[in-house]
C-alpha positions in Angstrom: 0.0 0.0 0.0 1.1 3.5 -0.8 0.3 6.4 1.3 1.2 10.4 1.6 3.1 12.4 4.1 0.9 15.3 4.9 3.4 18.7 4.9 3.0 18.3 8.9 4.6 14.7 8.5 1.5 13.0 9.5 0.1 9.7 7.7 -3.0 8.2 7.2 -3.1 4.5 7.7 -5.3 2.8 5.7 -8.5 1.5 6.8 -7.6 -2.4 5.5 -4.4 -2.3 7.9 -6.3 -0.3 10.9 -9.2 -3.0 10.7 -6.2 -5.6 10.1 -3.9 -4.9 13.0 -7.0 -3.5 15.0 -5.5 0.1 15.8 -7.7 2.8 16.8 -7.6 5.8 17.8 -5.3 7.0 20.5 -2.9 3.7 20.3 0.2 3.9 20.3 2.7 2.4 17.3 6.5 1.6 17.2 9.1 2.9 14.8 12.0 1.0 14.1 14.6 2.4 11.6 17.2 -0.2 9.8 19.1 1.2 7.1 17.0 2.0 4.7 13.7 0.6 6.1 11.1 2.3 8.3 8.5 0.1 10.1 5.7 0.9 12.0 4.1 -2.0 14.5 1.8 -1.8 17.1 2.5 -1.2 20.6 1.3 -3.9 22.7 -1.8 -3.3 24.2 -1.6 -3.8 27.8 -5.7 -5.0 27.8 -6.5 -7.8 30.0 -10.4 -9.1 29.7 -11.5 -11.4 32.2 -14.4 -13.2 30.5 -17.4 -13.7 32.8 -21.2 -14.8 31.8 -23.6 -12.1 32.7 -27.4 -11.7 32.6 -28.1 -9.3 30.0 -30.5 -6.3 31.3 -32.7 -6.5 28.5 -33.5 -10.1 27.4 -32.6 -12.0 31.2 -30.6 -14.2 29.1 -27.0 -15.4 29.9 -24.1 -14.0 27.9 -20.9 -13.6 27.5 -18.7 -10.4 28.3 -15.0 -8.9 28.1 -16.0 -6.2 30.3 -15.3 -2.6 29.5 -13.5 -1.1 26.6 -13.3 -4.9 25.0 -13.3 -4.8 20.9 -16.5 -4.3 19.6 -17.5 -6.9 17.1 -19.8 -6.6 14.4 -23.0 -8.5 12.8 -20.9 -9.2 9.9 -18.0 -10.5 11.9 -20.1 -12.9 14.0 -21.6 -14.3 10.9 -18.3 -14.9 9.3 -17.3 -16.8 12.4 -20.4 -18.8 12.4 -20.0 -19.9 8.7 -17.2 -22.4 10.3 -18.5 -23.5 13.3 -20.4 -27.2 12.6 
């Protein structure tokens, strides 16, 4: 992928490699410089969920929960995972 330098130095990473890698805003990446090579890499997030069944407020029913600030997942996402489970 090709991308621009702003005149401020800034980049824009694009949304593919955001959704990708899972960076959003306000995380922090890593620069490493070897010779002529420039890498960016994600900072590891220091994000522990502790996974605990809850009842959910609205239906009563029993589900499953990360806990605050946990990645969201979407419609799409859960059907894609559901496609390979037997």
């Amino acid at each position: 992928m090709k991308i621009t330098v702003s005149t401020k130095g800034q980049i824009v990473i694009p949304l593919a490699a955001r959704a990708k890698y899972r960076i959003e805003p306000g995380d922090q990446l890593e620069l490493t410089m070897q010779k002529d090579e420039m890498r960016l890499v994600p900072a590891q997030k220091r994000r522990k969920f502790k996974p605990r069944i809850i009842k959910d407020p609205i239906t009563g029913m029993d589900v499953l929960t990360l806990g605050p600030g946990a990645p969201k997942i979407t419609s799409e996402q859960v059907r894609k995972l559901l496609e390979d489970f037997p």
